[in-house]
C-alpha positions as CSV (number, residue, x, y, z in Angstrom):
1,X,-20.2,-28.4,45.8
2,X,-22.4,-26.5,48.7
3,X,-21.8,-23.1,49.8
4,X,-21.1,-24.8,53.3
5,X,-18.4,-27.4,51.6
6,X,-16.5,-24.0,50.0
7,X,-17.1,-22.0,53.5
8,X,-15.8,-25.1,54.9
9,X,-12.5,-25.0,52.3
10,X,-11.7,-21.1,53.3
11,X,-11.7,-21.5,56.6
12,X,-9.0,-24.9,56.3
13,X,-7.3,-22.6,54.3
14,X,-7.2,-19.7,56.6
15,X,-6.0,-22.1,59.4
16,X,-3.6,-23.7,57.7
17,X,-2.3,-22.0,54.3
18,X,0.6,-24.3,53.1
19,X,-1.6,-27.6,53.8
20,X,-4.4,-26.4,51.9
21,X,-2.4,-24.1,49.4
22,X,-5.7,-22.7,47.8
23,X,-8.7,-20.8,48.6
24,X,-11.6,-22.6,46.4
25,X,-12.0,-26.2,45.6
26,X,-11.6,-27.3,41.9
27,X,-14.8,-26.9,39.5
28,X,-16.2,-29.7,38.1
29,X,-14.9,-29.1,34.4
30,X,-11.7,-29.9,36.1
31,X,-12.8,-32.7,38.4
32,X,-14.3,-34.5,34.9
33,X,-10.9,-33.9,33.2
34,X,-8.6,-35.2,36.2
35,X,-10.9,-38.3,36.8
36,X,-11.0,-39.5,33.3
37,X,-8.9,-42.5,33.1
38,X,-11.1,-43.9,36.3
39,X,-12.7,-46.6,34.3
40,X,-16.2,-47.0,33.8
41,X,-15.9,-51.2,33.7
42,X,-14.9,-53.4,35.8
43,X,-13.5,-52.7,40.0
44,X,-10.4,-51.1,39.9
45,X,-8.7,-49.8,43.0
46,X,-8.4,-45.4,42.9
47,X,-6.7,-43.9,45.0
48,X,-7.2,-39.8,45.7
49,X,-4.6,-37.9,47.2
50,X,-5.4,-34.4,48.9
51,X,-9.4,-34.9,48.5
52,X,-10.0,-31.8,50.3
53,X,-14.2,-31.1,50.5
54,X,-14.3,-33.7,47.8
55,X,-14.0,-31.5,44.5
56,X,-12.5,-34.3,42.5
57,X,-14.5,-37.2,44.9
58,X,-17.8,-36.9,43.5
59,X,-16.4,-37.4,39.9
60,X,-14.7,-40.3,40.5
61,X,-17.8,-41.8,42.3
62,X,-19.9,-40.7,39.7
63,X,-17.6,-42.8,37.3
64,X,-17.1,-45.9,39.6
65,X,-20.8,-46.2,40.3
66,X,-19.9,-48.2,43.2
67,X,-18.0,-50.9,41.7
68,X,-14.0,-50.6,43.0
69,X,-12.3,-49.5,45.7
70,X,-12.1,-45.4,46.1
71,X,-9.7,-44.9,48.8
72,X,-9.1,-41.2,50.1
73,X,-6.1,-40.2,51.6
74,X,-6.6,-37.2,53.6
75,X,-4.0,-35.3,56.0
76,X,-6.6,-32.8,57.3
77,X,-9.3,-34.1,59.5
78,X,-11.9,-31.7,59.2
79,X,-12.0,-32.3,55.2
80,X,-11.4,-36.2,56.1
81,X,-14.6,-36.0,58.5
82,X,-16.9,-33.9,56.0
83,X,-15.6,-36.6,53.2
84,X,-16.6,-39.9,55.1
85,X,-20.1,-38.1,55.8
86,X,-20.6,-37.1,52.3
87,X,-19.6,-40.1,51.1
88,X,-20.4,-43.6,52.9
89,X,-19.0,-45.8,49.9
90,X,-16.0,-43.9,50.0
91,X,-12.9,-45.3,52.2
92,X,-11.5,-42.2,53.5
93,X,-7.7,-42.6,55.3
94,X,-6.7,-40.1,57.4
95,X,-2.6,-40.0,56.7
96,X,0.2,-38.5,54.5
97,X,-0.2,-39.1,51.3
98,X,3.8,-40.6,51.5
99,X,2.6,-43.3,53.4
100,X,0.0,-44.9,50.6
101,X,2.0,-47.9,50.6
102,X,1.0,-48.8,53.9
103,X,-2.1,-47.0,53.3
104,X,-3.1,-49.6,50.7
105,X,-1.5,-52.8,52.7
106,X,-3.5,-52.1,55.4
107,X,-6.6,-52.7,52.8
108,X,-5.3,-55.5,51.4
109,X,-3.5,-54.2,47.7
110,X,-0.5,-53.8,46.3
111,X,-0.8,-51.4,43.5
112,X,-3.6,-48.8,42.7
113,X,-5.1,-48.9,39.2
114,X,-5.6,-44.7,38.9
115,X,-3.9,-42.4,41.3
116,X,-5.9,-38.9,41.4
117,X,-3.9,-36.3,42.6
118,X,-5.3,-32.8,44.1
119,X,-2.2,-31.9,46.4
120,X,-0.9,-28.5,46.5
121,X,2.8,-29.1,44.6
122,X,3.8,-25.3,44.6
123,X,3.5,-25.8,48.1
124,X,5.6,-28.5,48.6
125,X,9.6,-28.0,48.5
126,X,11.9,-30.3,46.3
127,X,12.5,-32.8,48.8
128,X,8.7,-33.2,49.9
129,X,7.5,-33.3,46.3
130,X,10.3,-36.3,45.9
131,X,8.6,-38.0,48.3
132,X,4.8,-37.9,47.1
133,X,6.2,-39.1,43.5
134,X,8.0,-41.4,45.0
135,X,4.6,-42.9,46.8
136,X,2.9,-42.6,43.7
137,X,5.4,-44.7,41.6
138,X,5.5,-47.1,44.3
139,X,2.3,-48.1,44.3
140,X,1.1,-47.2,40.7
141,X,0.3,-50.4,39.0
142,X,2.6,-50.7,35.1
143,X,-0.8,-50.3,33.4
144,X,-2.2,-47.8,35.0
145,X,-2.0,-44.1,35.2
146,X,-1.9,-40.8,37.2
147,X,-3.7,-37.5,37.4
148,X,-2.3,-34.2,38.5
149,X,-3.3,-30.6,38.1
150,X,-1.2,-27.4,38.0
151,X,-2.1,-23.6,37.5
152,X,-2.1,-22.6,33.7
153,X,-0.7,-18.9,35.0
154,X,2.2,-20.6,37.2
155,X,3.6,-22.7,35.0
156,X,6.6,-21.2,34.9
157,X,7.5,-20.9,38.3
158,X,9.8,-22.6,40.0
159,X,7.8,-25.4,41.8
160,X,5.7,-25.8,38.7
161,X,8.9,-26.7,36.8
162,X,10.1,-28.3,38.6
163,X,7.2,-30.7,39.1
164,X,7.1,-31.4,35.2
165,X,10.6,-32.3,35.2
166,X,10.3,-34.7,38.0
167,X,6.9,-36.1,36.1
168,X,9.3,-36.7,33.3
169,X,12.3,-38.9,35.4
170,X,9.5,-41.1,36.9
171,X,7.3,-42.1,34.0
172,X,7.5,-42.9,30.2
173,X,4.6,-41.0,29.4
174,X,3.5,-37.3,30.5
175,X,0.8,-35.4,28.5
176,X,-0.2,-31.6,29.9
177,X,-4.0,-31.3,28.6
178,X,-5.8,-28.2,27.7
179,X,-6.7,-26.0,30.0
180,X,-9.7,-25.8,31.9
181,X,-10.7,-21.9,31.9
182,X,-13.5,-22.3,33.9
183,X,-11.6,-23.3,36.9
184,X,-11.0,-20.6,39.1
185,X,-7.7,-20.4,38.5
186,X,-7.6,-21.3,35.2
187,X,-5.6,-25.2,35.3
188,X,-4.1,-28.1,33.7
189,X,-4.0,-31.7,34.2
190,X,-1.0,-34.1,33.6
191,X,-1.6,-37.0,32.5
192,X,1.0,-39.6,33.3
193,X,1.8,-43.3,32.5
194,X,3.8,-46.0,32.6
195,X,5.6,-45.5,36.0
196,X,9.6,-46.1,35.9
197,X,11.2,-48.3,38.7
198,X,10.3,-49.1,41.8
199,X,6.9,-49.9,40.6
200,X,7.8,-51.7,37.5
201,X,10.5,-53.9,39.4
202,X,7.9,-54.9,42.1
203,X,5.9,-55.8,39.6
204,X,8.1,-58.1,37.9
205,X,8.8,-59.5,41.7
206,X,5.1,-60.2,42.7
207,X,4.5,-62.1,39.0
């Protein structure tokens, strides 16, 4: 990550606080964490949510190696525009993230394999946050698995909880990881598998 790319990430974040919800991108000990279950075999459809300046982006290309599909779905246009430049493999959308379902129709899938997640949650109120899990789970093939990250010193607030237990209504399993101390702030990742209904029921549908 370039001076310019973080220069670039202060001034979104100056223009529009509770879309960008943070001042830094994510380091790359966190990117390598959150980007882990992007397999290293075979060409699996990953999705990223909220790429931003493309913290988490060169991880998961690094992983994919340009096998797959990496799809980006970006609300901001400036980040979406600095993303498709950056990256010329990378098939960047530029729409809310609660619209993935159509986001992936229009290219032609049904379900992602991985679903990387660098949204701002704390910034998102109950209803909103609903909706993105409710996306996610939509779309999130049986087998496959979803990333998010949270702030090891807000854990406890509100919108944090409030994440983790709407993490634990919408999939079997949810493992927090160890936190990443040399992220600035200090974060987490959920790990999360095996998405309850609808995705499971479409599944069943489409077989």
């Amino acid at each position: 990550m370039t001076s310019e790319h973080r220069a670039t990430f202060l001034r979104e974040f100056l223009r529009d606080p509770f879309t960008v919800a943070a001042v830094a991108p994510s380091g790359v000990p966190l990117a390598d964490l959150i980007t882990s279950p992007v397999p290293r075999t075979g060409d699996p459809v990953v999705v990223e949510l909220g790429p931003g300046t493309g913290a988490f982006t060169d991880a998961v290309q690094r992983r994919l190696a340009g096998r797959g599909h990496h799809i980006a779905v970006e609300v901001n246009e400036r980040f979406a525009g600095l993303l498709t430049t950056r990256y010329p493999q990378l098939d960047v959308a530029v729409a809310d993230a609660r619209n993935l379902r159509e986001v992936l129709a229009e290219r032609g899938h049904r379900h992602a394999d991985v679903i990387v997640s660098g949204l701002p949650w704390a910034a998102f109120a109950g209803g909103q946050q609903d909706d993105l899990l409710s996306a996610v789970t939509d779309t999130l093939s049986p087998d496959g698995a979803f990333t998010t990250f949270a702030y090891t010193l807000a854990r406890w607030a509100p919108p944090a909880r409030r994440l983790r237990r709407s993490l634990g209504t919408r999939f079997d399993e949810v493992v927090a990881g160890r936190t990443v101390w040399a992220n600035v702030p200090p974060a987490f990742v959920y790990f999360c598998r095996r998405p309850r209904v609808p995705a499971q029921q479409q599944a069943l549908v489409s077989a």
